[in-house]
KEMARTI-871791 format. One record per residue (C-alpha): y, z, x; residue number from 1. Coordinates in nm, 2 decimals. Layout:
// KEMARTI-871791
R | Y | Z | X | NUM
...
//
This chain:
// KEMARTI-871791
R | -5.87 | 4.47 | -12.62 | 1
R | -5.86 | 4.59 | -12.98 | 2
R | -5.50 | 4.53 | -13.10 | 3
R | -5.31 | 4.64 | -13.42 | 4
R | -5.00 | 4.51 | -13.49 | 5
R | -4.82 | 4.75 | -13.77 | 6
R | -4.50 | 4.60 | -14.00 | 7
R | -4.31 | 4.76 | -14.33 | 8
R | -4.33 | 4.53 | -14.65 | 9
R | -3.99 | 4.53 | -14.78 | 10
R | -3.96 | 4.38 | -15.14 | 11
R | -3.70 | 4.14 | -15.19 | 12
R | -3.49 | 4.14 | -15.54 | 13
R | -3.52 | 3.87 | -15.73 | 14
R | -3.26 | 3.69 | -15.94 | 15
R | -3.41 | 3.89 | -16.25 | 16
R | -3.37 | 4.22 | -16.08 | 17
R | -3.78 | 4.24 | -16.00 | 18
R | -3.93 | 4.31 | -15.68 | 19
R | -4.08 | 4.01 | -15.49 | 20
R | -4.20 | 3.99 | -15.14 | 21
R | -4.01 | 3.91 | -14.87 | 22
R | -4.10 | 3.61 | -14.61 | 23
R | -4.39 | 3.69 | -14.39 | 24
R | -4.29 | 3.90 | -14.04 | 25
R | -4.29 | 3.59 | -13.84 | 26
R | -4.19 | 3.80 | -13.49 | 27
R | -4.52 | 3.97 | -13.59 | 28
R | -4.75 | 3.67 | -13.65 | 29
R | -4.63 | 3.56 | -13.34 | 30
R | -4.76 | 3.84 | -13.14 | 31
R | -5.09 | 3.86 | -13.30 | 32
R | -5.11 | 3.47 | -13.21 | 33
R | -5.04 | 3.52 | -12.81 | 34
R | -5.26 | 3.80 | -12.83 | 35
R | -5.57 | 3.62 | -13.03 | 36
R | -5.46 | 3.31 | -12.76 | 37
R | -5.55 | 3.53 | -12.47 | 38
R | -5.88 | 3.67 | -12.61 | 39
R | -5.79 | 4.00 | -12.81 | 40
R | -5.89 | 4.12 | -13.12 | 41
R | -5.61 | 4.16 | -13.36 | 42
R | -5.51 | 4.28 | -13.71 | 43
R | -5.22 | 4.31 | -13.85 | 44
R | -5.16 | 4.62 | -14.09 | 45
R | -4.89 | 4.60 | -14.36 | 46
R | -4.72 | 5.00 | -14.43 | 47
R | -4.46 | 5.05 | -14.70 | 48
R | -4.27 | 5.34 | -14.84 | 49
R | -4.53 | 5.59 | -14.98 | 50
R | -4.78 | 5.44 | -14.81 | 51
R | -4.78 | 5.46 | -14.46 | 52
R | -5.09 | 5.69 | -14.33 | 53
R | -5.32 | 5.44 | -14.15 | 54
R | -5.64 | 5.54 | -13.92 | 55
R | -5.63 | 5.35 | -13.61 | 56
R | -5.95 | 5.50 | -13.44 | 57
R | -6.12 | 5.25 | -13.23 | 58
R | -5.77 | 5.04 | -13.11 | 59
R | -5.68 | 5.04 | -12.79 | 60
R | -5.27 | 4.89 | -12.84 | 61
R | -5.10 | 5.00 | -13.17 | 62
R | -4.78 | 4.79 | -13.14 | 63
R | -4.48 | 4.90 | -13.43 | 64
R | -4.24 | 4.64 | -13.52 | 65
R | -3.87 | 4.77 | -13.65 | 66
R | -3.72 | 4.45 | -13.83 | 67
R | -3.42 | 4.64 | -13.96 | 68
R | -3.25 | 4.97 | -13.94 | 69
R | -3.32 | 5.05 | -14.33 | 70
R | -3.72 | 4.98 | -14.23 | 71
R | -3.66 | 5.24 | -13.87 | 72
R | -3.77 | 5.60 | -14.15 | 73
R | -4.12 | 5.38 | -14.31 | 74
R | -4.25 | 5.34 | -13.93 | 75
R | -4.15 | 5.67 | -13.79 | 76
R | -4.33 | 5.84 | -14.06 | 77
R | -4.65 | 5.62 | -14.00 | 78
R | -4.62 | 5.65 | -13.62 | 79
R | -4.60 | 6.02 | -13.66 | 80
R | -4.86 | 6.07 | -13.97 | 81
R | -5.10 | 5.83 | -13.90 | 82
R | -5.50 | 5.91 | -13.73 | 83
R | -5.54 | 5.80 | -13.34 | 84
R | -5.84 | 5.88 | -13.10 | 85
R | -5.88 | 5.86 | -12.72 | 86
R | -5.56 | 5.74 | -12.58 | 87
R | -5.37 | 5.37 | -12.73 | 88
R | -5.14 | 5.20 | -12.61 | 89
R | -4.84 | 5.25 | -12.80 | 90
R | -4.58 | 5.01 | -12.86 | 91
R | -4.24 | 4.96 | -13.03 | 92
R | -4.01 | 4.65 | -13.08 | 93
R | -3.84 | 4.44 | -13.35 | 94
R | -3.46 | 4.44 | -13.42 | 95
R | -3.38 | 4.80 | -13.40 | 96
R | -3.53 | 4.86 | -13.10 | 97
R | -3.40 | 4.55 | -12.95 | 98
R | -3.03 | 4.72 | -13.01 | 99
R | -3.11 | 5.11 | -13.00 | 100
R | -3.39 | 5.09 | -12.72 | 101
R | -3.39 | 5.48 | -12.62 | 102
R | -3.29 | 5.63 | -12.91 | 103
R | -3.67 | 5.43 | -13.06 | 104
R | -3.84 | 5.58 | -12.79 | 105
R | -3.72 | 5.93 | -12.86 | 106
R | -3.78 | 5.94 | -13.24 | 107
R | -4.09 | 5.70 | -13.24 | 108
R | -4.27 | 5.77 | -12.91 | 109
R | -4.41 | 5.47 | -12.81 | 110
R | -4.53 | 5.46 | -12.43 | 111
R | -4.33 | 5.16 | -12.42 | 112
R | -4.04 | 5.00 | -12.63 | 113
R | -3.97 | 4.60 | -12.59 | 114
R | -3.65 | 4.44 | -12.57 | 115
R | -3.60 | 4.08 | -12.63 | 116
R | -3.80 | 3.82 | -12.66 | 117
R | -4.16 | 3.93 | -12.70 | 118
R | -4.46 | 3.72 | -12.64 | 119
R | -4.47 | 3.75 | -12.29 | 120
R | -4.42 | 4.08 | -12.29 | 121
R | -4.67 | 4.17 | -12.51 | 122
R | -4.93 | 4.03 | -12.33 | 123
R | -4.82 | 4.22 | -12.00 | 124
R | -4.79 | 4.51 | -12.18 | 125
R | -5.17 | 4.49 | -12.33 | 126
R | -5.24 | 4.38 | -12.00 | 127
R | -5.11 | 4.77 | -11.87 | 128
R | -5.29 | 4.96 | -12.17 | 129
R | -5.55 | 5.16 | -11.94 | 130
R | -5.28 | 5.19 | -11.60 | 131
R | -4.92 | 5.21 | -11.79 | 132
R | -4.78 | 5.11 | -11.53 | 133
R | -4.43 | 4.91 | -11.72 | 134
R | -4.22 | 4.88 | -11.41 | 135
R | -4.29 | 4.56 | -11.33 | 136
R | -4.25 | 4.38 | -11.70 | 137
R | -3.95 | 4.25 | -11.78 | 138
R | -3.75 | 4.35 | -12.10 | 139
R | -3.91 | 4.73 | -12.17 | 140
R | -3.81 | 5.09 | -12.19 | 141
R | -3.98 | 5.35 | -12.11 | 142
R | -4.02 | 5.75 | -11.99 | 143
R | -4.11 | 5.79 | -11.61 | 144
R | -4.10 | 6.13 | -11.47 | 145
R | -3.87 | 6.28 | -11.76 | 146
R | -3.62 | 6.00 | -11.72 | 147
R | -3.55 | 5.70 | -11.93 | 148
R | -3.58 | 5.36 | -11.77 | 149
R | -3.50 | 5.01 | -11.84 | 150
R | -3.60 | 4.65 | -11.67 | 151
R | -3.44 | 4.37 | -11.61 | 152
R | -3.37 | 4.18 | -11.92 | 153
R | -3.63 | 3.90 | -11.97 | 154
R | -3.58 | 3.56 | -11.96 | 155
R | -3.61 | 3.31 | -12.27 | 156
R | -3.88 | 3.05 | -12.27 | 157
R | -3.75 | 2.74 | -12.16 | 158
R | -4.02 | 2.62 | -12.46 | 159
R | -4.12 | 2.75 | -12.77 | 160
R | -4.29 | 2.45 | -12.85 | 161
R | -4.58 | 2.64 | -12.58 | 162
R | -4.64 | 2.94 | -12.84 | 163
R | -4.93 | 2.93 | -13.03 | 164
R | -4.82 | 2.86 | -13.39 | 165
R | -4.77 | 3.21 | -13.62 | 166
R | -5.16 | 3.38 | -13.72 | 167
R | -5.13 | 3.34 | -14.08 | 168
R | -5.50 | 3.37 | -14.10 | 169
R | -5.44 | 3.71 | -14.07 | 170
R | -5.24 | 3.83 | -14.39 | 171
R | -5.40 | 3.73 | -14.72 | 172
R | -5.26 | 3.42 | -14.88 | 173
R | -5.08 | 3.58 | -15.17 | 174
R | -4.84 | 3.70 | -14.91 | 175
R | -4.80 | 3.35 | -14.77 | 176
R | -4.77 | 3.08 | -15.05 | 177
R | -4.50 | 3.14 | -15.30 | 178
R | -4.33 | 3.02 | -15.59 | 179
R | -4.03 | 3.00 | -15.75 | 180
R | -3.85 | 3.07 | -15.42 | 181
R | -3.75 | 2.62 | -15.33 | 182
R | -3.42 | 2.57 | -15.55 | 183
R | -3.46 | 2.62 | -15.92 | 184
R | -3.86 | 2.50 | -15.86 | 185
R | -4.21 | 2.67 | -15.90 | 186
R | -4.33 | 2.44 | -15.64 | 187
R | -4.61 | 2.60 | -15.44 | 188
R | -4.44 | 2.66 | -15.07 | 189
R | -4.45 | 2.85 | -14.74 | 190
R | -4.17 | 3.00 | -14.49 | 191
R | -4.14 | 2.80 | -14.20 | 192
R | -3.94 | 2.92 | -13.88 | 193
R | -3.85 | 2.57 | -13.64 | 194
R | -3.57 | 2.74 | -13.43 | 195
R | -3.48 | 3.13 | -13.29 | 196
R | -3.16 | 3.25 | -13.26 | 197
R | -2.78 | 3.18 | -13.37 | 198
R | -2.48 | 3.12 | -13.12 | 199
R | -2.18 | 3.18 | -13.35 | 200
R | -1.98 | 3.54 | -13.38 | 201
R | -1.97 | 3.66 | -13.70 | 202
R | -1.92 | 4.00 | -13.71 | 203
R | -2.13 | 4.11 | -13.99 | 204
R | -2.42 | 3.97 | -13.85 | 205
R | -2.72 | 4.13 | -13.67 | 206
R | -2.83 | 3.85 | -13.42 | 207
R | -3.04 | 3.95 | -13.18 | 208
R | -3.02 | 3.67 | -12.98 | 209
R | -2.73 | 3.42 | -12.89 | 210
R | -2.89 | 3.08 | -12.76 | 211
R | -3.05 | 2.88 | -12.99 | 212
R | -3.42 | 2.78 | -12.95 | 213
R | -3.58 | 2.46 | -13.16 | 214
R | -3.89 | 2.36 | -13.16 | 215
R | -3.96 | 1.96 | -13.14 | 216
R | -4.05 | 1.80 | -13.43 | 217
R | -4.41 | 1.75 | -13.34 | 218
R | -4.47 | 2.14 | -13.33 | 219
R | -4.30 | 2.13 | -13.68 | 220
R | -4.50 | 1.89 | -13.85 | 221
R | -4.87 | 1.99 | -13.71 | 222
R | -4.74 | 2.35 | -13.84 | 223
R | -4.71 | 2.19 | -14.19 | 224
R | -4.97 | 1.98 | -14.18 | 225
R | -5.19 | 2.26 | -14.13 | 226
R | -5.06 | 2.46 | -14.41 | 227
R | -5.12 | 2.16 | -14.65 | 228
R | -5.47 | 2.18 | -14.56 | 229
R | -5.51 | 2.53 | -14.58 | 230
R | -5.28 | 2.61 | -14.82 | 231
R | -5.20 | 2.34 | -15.01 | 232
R | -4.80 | 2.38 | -15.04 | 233
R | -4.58 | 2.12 | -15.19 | 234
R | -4.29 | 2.26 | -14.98 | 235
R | -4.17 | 2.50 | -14.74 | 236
R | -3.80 | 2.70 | -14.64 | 237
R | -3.67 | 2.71 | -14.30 | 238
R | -3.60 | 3.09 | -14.26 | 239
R | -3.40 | 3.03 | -13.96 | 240
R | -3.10 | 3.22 | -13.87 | 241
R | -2.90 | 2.90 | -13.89 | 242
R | -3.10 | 2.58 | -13.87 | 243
R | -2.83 | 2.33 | -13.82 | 244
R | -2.73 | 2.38 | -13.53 | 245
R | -2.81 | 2.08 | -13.28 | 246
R | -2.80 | 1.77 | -13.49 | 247
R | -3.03 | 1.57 | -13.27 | 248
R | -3.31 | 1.82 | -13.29 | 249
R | -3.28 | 1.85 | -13.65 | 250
R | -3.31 | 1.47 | -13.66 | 251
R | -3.62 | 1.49 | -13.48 | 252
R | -3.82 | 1.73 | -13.69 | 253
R | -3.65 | 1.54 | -14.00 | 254
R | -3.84 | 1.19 | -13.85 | 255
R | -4.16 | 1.38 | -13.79 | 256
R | -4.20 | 1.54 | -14.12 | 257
R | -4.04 | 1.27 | -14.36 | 258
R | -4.38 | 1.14 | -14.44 | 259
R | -4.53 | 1.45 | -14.57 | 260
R | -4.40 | 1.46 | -14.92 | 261
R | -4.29 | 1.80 | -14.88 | 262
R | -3.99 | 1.98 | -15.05 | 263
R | -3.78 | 2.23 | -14.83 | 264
R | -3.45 | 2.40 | -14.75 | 265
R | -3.26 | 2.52 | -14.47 | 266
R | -3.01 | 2.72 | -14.41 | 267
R | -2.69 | 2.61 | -14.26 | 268
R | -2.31 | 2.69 | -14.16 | 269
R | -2.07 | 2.46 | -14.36 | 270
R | -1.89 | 2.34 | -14.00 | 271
R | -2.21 | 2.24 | -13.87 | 272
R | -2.33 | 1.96 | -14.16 | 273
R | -2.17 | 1.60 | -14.15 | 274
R | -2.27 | 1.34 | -14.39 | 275
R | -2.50 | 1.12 | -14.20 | 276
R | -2.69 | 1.40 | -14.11 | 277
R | -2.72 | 1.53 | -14.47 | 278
R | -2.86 | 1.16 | -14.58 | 279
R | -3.11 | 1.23 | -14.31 | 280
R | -3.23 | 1.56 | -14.44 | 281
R | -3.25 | 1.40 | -14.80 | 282
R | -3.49 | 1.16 | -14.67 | 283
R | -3.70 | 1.39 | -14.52 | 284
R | -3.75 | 1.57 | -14.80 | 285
R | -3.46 | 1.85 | -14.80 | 286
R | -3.40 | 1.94 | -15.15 | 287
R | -3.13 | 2.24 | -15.09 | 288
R | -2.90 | 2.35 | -14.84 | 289
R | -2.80 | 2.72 | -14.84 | 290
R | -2.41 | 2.80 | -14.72 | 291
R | -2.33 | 3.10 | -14.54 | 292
R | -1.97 | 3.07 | -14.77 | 293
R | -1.94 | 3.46 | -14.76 | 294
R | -1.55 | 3.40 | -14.90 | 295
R | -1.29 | 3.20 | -15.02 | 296
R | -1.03 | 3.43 | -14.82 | 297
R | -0.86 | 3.29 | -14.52 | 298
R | -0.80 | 3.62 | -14.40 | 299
R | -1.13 | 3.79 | -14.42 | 300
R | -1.27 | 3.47 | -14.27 | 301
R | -1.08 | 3.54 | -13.99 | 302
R | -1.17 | 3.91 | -14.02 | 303
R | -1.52 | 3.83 | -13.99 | 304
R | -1.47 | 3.56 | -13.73 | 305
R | -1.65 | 3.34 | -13.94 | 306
R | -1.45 | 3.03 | -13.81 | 307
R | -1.45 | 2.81 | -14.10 | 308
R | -1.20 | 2.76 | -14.35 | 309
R | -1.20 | 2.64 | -14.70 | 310
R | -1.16 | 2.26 | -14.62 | 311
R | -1.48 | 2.34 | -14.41 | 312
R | -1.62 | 2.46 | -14.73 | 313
R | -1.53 | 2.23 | -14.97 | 314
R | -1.64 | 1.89 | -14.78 | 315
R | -1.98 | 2.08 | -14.70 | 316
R | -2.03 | 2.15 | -15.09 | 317
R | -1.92 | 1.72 | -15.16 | 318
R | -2.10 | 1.61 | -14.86 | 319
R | -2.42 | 1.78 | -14.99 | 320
R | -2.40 | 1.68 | -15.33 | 321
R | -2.32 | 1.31 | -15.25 | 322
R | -2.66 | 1.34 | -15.03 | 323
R | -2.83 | 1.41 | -15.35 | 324
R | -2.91 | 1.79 | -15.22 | 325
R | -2.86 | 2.11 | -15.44 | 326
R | -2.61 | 2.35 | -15.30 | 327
R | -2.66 | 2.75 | -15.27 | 328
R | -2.38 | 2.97 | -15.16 | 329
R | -2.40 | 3.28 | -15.00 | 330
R | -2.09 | 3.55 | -15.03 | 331
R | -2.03 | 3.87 | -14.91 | 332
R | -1.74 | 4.09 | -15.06 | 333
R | -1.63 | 4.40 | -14.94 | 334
R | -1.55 | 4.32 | -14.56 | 335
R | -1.29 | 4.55 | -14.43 | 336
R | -0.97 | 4.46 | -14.55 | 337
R | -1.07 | 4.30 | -14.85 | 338
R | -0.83 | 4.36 | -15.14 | 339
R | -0.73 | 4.21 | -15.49 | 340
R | -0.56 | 3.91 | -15.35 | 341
R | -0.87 | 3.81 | -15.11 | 342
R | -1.11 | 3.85 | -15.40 | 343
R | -0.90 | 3.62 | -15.63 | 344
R | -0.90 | 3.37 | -15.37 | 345
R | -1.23 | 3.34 | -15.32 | 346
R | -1.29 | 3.37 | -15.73 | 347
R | -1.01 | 3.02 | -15.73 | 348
R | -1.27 | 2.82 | -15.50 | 349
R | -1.58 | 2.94 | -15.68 | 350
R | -1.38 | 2.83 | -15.97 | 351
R | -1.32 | 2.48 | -15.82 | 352
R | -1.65 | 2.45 | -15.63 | 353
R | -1.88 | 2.53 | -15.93 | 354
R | -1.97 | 2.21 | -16.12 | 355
R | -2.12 | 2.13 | -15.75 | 356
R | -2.33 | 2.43 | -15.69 | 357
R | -2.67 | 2.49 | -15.80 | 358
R | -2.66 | 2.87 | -15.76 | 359
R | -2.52 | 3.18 | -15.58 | 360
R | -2.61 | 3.50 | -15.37 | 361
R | -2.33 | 3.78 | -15.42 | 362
R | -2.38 | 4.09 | -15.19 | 363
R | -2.17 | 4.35 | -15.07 | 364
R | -2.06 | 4.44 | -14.72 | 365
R | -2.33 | 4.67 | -14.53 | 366
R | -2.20 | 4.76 | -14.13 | 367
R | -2.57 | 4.63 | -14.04 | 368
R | -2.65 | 4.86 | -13.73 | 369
R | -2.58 | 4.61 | -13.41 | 370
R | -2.32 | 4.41 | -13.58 | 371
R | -1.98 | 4.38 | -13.40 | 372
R | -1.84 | 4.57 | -13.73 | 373
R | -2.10 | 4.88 | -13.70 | 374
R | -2.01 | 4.92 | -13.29 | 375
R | -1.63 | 4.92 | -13.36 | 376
R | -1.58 | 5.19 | -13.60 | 377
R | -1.28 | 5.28 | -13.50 | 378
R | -1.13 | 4.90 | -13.58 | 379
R | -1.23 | 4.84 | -13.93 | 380
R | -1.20 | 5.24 | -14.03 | 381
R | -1.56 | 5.28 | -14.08 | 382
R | -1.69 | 5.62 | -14.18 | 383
R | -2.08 | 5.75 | -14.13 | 384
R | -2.17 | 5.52 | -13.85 | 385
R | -2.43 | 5.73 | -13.51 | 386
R | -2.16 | 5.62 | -13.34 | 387
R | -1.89 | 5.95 | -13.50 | 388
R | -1.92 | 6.30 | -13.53 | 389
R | -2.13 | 6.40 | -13.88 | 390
R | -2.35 | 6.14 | -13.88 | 391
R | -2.67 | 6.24 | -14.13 | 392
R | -2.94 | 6.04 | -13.90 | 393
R | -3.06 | 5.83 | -14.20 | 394
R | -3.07 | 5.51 | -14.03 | 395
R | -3.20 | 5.41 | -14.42 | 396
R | -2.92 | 5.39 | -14.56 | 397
R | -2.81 | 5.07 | -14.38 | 398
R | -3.04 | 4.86 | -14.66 | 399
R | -2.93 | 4.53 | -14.88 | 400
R | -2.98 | 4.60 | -15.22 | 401
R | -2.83 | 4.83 | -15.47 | 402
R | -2.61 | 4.98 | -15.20 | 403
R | -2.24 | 5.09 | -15.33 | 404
R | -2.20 | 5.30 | -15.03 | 405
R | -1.80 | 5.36 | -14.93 | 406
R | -1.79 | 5.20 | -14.57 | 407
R | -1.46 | 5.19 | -14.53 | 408
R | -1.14 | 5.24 | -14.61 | 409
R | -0.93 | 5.50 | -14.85 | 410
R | -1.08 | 5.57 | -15.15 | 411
R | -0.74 | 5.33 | -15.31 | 412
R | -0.91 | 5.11 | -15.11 | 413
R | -1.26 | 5.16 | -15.20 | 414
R | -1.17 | 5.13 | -15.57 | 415
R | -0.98 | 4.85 | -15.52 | 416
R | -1.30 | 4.64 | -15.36 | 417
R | -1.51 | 4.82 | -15.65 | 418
R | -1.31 | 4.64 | -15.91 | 419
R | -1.30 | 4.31 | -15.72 | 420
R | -1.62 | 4.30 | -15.69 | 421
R | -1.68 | 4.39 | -16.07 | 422
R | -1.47 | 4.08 | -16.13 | 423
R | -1.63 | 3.84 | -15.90 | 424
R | -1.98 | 3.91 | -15.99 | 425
R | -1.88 | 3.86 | -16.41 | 426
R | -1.76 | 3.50 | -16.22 | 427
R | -2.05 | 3.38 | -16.05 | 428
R | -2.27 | 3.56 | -16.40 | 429
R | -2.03 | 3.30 | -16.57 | 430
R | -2.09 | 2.99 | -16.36 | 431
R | -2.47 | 2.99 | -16.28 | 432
R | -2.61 | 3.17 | -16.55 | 433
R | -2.97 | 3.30 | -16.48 | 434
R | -2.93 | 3.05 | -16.08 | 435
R | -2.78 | 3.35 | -15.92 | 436
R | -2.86 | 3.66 | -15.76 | 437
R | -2.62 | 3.98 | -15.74 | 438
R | -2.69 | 4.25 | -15.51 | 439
R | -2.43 | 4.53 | -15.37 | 440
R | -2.49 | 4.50 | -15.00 | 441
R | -2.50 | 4.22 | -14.74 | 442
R | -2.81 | 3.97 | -14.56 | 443
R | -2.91 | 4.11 | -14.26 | 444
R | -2.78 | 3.74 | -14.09 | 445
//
């Protein structure tokens, strides 16, 4: 089978306020590698805003990955302007779908939309492209006979370590190797994705999946073996949700991969680090840690069900530093029920925490579409979500940079977060001078 597999190119913004590219679409290059695995031709098509016409005469599958809810308007328009003869298969999947399944296969009009985890089904589907017969594969949606229908959820693989490692062969390098993304480095590196999913609650967060899935750390080091050959990278960053999770299998990919003389960082709760561990990392090679902090507030950590507290934060930070690793923080102001007093709290532990933190990430609250937040509008006094009456359809406007959108609240309210927010962003301008980043929105996880 001839097989395209289609994904939008957001551009990140860099700490100097230029566009940079994102990581590579991992969920994509994993597809593309069950799919080469099983004896299928594959490419992989990159669309953006402003460009999203393609000709896909000659496929037989045409499979559209929806990462985020602000990307859901770039694919629609290429699904629906875009060339096609005889008859592909067509497929949907990605985050938004894996949340909104019917309403995708409405607007998009795939044959087919996939939910959950997707190798597996991806082949099965390919496998259907001439019969379309989707009843019997696990984790889809589809139109039978004017009605909507759903299977049985899928399973998780009891093993990722059996996947084919991500087709990077199939994007050009320049949208691969990097630099100036490890730390305050311009070490050449990669992205590097060694475990799916998160199993903590946090309400402003987007996680499509709960259990946690590592790969061992022979997977991980003949992954970045590979890319040292091809590639040549000095380093690599763990993209994961949430990396350190299970201790013992971050030990093991730290043993595997401490010989390499490669530079990396992970991402990482501050409840989930101890300092043994951290030695560990340091060994192998870790050169930063980055903190989901998001405040200093004890009540909008509780808001967010973030289940940390500032003692959490504050022997993560030491812990870190004593382990000879740089420190990033993430925050996000603006939750509901932020107000002067929250944002001066967290502005007193920046305060105390900067002469150990290498830089900072500020963003602003976004209800991400499939967050706890965005599916309880009613709770946190949301206004413009598809869930009330009014709403404009632009599933766009749920993007993570430059977005000053009033979520929630009065307009008091709403004035009052503005002018926090003014005053913690002069802070972390004042404490990491040209280390930091300052966007009005919030990560997607």
């Amino acid at each position: 089978m001839r097989v395209a597999l289609v994904y939008p190119e957001v551009l990140d913004l860099a700490r100097f306020k230029e566009n940079r590219k994102e990581f590579p679409p991992f969920g994509v290059l994993y597809l593309a590698a069950v799919a080469e695995q099983a004896g299928h031709e594959v490419k992989v098509i990159k669309v953006s805003n402003g460009d999203h016409v393609r000709d896909f005469s000659g496929l037989d599958v045409v499979a559209f990955t929806i990462p985020s809810s602000a990307t859901y308007g770039i694919i629609r328009d290429c699904r629906r302007d875009s060339q096609y003869d005889g008859d592909p298969l067509v497929l949907a999947g990605g985050v938004h779908p894996n949340f909104y399944p019917e309403q995708t296969l409405l607007d998009i009009e795939p044959d087919v939309v996939g939910v959950g985890e997707g190798e597996e089904t991806f082949l099965q589907l390919i496998a259907q492209a001439r019969t379309r017969r989707f009843g019997d594969v696990g984790g889809v949606c589809y139109r039978h006979g004017g009605q909507t229908v759903r299977t049985p959820s899928r399973p998780l693989l009891k093993s990722i370590d059996t996947l084919p490692l991500p087709a990077r062969h199939l994007l050009p390098a320049e949208d691969l190797v990097m630099a100036d993304r490890l730390s305050n480095t311009d070490l050449s590196m990669a992205h590097v994705m060694f475990s799916r999913g998160c199993p903590f609650p946090c309400r402003f967060c987007a996680a499509a999946q709960t259990r946690i899935q590592y790969r061992s750390g022979a997977s991980a080091r003949r992954e970045l073996v590979g890319m040292i050959e091809r590639y040549g990278i000095e380093g690599f960053a763990i993209v994961d949700d949430n990396f350190i999770v299970n201790k013992n299998k971050v030990r093991d990919i730290c043993t595997s991969i401490s010989d390499l003389s490669l530079k990396w960082s992970a991402l990482s709760r501050v409840d989930t680090v101890d300092e043994a561990l951290l030695v560990d990392m340091a060994r192998a090679g870790c050169l930063e840690v980055k903190y989901g902090m998001e405040s200093g507030s004890p009540k909008v950590l509780k808001a967010m069900k973030k289940n940390i507290t500032a003692d959490h934060i504050r022997r993560a930070v030491r812990w870190t530093r004593a382990a000879g690793i740089n420190v990033k923080l993430f925050l996000i102001h603006g939750f509901p029920g932020e107000d002067r007093q929250t944002t001066e709290e967290t502005m007193e532990l920046l305060a105390e925490l900067g002469p150990d933190v290498e830089r900072a990430s500020l963003f602003r609250f976004v209800p991400l579409p499939g967050t706890y937040v965005y599916d309880h509008p009613e709770e946190f006094d949301l206004h413009g979500t598809s869930h009330q009456a009014g709403w404009s359809g632009d599933w766009g406007q749920y993007h993570i940079h430059h977005n000053d959108k009033h979520w929630w609240g009065t307009e008091e309210q709403f004035d009052e977060v503005q002018a926090g927010y003014e005053a913690l962003s002069a802070l972390v301008e004042e404490l990491w001078p040209d280390r930091h980043q300052l966007t009005p929105s919030a990560p997607a996880a």
